[in-house]
C-alpha positions in Angstrom: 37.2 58.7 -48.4 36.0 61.1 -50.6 34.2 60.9 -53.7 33.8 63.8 -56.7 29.6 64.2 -57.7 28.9 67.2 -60.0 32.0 68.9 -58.9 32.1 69.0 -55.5 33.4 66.7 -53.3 31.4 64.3 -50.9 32.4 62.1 -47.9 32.0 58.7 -48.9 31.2 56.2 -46.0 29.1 53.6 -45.3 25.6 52.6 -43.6 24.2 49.2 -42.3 21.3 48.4 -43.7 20.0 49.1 -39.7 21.1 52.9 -40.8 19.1 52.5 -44.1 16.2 51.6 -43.1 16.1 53.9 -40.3 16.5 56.9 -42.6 14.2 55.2 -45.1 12.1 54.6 -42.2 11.5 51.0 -43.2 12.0 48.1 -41.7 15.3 46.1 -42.1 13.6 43.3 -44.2 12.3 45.7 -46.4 15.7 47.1 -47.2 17.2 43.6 -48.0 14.3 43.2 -50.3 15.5 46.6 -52.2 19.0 45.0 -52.2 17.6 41.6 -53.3 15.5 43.0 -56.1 18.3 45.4 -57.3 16.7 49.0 -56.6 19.7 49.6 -54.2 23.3 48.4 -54.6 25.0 47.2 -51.2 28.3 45.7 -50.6 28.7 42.6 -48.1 31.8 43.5 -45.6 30.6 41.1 -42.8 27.1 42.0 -43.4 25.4 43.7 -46.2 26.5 47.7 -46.4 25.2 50.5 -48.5 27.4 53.9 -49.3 25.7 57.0 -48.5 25.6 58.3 -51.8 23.9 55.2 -53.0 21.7 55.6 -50.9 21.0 59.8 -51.7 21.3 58.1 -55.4 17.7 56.0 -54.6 15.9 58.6 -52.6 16.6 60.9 -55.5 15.5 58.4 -58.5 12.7 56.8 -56.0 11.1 60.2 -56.0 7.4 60.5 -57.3 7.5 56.3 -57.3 5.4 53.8 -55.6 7.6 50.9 -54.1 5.0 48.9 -52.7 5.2 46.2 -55.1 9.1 45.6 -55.8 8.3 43.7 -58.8 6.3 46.4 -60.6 7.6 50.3 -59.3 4.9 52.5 -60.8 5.5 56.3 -60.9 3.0 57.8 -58.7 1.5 60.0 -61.9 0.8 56.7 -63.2 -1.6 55.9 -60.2 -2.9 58.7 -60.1 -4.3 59.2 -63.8 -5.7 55.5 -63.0 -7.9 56.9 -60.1 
């Protein structure tokens, strides 16, 4: 399947969140946790899947942001003017 983004056309498939969280280079828990608290949309089909460009969607908007505490995302300026 193939989705339209800015004009050009991208291959829409889908990634277990095993995929996820070894591109985020995470651990699996940490990814449902992202899911859970709504910082990455996922779709259960047997288990819990994420598209890929969802997921390009979150490294892109994640960028410059501290996800260590999912309840409070700080941008890492933020941190840094604290320090």
């Amino acid at each position: 399947m193939t989705e339209i983004q800015g004009g050009v056309k991208v291959e829409l498939y889908l990634l277990t969140v095993k995929d996820v969280a070894e591109r985020l280079k995470v651990n699996v828990n940490y990814v449902y946790e992202l899911i859970k608290k709504g910082h990455l949309e996922a779709l259960k089909l047997g288990s819990m899947k994420v598209t890929n460009v969802e997921l390009d969607r979150f490294i892109t908007s994640a960028s410059g942001s501290d996800f260590t505490d999912l309840d409070n995302v700080v941008s890492l300026e933020t941190l840094q003017n604290k320090n």
